[in-house]
C-alpha positions as a Markdown table, in Angstrom:
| # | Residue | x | y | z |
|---|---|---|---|---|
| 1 | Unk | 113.6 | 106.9 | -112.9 |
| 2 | Unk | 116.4 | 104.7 | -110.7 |
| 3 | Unk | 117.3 | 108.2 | -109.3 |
| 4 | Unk | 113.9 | 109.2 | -108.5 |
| 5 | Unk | 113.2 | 106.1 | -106.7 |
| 6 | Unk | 116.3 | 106.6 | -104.7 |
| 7 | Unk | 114.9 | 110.0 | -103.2 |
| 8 | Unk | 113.7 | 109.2 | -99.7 |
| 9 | Unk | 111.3 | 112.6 | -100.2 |
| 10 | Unk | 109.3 | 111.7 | -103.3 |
| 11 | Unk | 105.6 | 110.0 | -102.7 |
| 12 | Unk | 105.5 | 107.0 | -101.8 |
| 13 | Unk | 103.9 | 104.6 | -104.9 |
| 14 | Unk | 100.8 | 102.7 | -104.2 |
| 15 | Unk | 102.7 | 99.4 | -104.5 |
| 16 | Unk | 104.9 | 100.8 | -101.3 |
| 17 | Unk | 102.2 | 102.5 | -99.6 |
| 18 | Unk | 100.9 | 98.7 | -99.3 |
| 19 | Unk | 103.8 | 97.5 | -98.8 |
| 20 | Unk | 104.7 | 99.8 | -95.8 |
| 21 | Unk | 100.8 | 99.3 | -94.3 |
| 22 | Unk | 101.6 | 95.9 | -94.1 |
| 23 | Unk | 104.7 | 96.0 | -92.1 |
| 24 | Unk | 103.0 | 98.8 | -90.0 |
| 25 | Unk | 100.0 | 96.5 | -89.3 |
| 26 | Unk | 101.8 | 93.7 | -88.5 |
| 27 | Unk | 104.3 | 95.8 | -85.9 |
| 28 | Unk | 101.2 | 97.2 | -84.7 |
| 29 | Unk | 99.6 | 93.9 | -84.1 |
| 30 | Unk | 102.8 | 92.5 | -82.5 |
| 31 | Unk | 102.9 | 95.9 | -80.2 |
| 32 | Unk | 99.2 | 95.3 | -79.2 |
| 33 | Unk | 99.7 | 91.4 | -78.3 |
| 34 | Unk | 102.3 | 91.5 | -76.5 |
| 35 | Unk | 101.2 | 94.4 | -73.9 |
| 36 | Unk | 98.2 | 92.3 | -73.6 |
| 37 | Unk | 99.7 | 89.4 | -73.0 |
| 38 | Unk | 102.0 | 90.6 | -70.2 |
| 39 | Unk | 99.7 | 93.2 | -68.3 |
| 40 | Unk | 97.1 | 91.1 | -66.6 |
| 41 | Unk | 95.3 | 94.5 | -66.2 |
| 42 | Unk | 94.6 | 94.9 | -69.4 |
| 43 | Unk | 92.0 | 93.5 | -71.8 |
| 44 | Unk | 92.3 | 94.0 | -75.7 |
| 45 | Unk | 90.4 | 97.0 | -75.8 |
| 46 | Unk | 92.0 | 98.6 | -73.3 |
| 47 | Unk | 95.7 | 98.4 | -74.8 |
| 48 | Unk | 94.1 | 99.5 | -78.4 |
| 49 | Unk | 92.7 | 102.2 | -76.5 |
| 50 | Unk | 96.2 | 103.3 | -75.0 |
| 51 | Unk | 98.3 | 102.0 | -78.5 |
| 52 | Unk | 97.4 | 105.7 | -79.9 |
| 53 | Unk | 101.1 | 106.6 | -80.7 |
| 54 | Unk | 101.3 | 109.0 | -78.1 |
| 55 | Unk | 104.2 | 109.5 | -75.6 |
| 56 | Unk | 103.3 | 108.7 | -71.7 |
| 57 | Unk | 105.2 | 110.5 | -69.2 |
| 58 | Unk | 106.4 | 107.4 | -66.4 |
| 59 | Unk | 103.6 | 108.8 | -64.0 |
| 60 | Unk | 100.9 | 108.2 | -66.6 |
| 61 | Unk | 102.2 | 104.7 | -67.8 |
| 62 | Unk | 101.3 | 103.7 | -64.1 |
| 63 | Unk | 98.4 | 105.2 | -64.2 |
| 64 | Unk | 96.8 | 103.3 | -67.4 |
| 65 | Unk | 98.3 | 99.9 | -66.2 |
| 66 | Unk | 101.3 | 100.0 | -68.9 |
| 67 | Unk | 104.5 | 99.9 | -66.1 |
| 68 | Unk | 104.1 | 98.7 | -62.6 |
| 69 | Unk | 106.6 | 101.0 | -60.4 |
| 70 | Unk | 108.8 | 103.7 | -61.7 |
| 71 | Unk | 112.6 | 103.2 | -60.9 |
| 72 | Unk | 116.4 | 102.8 | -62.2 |
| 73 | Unk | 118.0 | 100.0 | -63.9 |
| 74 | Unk | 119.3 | 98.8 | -60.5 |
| 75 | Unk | 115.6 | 98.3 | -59.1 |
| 76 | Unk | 114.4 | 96.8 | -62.2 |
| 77 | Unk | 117.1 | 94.2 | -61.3 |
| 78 | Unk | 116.7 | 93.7 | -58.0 |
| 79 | Unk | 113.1 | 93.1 | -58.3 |
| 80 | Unk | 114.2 | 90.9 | -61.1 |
| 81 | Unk | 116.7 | 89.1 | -58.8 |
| 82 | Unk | 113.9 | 88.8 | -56.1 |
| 83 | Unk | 111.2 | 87.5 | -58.0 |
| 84 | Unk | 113.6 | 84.6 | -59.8 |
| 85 | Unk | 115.2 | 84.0 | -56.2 |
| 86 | Unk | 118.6 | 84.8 | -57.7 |
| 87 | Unk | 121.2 | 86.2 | -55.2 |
| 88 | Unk | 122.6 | 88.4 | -58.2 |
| 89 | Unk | 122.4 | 89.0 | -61.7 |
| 90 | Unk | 124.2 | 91.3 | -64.3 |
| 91 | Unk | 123.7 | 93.1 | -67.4 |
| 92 | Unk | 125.6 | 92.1 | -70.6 |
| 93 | Unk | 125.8 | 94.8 | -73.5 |
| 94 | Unk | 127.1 | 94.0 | -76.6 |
């Protein structure tokens, strides 16, 4: 029984199933608010359209309005510095 529940390749139980559709639904619903929120492009429908769990190549995240330029670190930060008006900026990793 405790050993059985430890083994991450048993069936899931109903209880978890629920459990883990909950936490999926509410990632999901996160995922799709904040893409809509921050790509003016998009309405609702089109992010739940895109929101498949598919991989997009950088060329097709363009396309469908999910990025708006592909590039490096260092031009994501200079566009950064340019739109803020900053005359530098730097990347802290902990």
């Amino acid at each position: 029984p405790l050993k059985d529940s430890l083994n991450p390749f048993r069936p899931l139980s109903e209880k978890e199933q629920e459990v883990w559709r909950a936490i999926l639904s509410d990632a999901f619903g996160r995922f799709v608010a904040v893409i809509d929120v921050n790509r003016e492009a998009l309405d609702q429908e089109e992010v739940l359209a895109l929101a498949t769990g598919q991989i997009y190549t950088a060329e097709q995240a363009v396309a469908s309005g999910l990025v708006d330029r592909i590039g490096f670190e260092e031009d994501a930060l200079a566009a950064l510095n340019q739109r803020l008006k900053l005359p530098a900026s730097r990347v802290v990793e902990y």
